[in-house]
N, C-alpha and C positions, 0 to 999 in steps of 0.2 A: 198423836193417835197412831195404832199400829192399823198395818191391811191385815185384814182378816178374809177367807173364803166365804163368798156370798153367793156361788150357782158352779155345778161344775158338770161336767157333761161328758160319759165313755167316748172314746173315738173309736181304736182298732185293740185288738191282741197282738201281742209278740212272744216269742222266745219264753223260754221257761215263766209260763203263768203271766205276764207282765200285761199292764193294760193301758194304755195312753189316756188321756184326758185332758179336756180343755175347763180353765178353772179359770173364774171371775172374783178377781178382785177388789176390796170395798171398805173403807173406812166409814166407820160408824160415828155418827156425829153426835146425835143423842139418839133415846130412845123409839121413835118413829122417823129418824132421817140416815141418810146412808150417802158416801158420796163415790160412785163408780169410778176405780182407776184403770184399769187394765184386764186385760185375757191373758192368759198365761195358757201354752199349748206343748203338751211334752212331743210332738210331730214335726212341728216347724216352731219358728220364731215366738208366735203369737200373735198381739194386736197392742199396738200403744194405746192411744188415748181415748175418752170415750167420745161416742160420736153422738151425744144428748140423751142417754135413754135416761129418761127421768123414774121410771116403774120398773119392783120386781118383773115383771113381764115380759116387758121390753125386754132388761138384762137377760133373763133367761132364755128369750126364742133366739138374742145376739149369740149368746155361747152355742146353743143346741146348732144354731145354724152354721159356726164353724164347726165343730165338730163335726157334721155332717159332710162338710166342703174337705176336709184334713182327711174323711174314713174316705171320699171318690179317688181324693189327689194322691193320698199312700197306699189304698188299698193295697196294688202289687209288693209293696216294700214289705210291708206286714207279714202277708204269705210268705213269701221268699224267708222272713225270718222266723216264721212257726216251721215250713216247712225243711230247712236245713236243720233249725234244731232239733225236729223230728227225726232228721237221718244222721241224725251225728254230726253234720258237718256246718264248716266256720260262714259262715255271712257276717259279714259287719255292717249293722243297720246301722242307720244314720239316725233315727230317731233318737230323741233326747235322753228319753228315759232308760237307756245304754248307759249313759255316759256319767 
């Protein structure tokens, strides 16, 4: 079975249009079952494995909640990178979705 996107949540803006996002990972078992594998976060690293959430719900407040945790911890990197590419000039974000 392949992962497929199952809950994905905006984080910050960057540089020309670009938007981060933390995205939840999910293998589809059959048709009412799902089996939760990973966060995937274009900010930092992300999150390995799942930590029980057995419900749409649960997954979803887990993603919305890093996303939220990634938009405090990068805020300033984000700016720094809308605002040089606003003046013309080079910053090298370290954000994923760079790269």
């Amino acid at each position: 079975m392949a992962l497929e996107i199952f809950a994905d949540a905006f984080v910050l803006n960057h540089a020309n249009g670009r938007q981060s996002k933390c995205v939840a990972w999910a293998e589809r078992i059959n048709a009412s079952t799902i089996r939760f594998d990973k966060i995937t976060c274009t900010e930092c690293d992300g999150e390995g494995q799942p930590k029980g959430e057995p419900t749409h719900g649960e997954i979803l407040a887990r993603v919305q909640r890093h996303a939220a945790e990634c938009g405090q911890r990068y805020e300033q990197r984000a700016y720094r990178c809308v605002d040089a590419d606003r003046k013309g000039d080079r910053f090298d974000c370290a954000a994923a979705l760079h790269h």
